[in-house]
N, C-alpha and C positions, 0 to 999 in steps of 0.2 A: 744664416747660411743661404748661397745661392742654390738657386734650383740650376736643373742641366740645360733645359728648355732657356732660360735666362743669360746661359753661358753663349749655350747657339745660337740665341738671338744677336747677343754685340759678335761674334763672331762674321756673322751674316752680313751686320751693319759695316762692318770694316770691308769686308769685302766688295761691297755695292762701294763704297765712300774711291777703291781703287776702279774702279769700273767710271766711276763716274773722272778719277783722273787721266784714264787714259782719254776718253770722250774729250776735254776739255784740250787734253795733248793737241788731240787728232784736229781739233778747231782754230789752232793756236792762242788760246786762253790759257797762258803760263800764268799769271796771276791766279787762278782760280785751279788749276790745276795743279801748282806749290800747295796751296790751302789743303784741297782736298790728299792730298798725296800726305800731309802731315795730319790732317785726322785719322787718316785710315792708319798710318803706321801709330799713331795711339792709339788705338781703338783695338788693335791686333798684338799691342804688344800687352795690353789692358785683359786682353780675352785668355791669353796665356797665361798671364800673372792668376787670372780669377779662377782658370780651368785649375790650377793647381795648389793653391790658397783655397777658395772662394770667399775672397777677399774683394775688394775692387778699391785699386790704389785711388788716391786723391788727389792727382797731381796729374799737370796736362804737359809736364816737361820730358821730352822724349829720352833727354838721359839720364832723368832721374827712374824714371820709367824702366832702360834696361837695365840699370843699377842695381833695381828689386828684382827687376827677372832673373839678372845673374846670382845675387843674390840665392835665391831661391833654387837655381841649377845647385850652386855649390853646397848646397846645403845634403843634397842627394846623396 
């Protein structure tokens, strides 16, 4: 089982990972700002999955990824 501390840590990280895409925007480093813009949106779809599981999916495919989240809404 995850701790909460552990939850809000990738939370955080996903967050900083959008920050650092707008940074990249504002520079016009769109190569690098794709990349990061795609880890943050795993990273955040990851922290949802975990805050409500505390689970942490295996997979770095973003629609596999909302797959499980929906998943997981519809289960509600």
């Amino acid at each position: 089982m995850v701790r909460r501390n552990e939850i809000e840590i990738i939370k955080r990280r996903a967050l900083r990972m959008l920050e650092s895409t707008k940074y990249h925007l504002s520079k016009g480093d769109y190569d690098l700002a794709s990349f990061m813009a795609e880890q943050a949106t795993q990273l955040f779809i990851k922290y949802k999955i975990l805050d409500k599981t505390s689970e942490m999916p295996r997979t770095h495919v973003v629609r596999r990824l909302l797959s499980i989240l929906k998943e997981i809404q519809e289960e509600k």
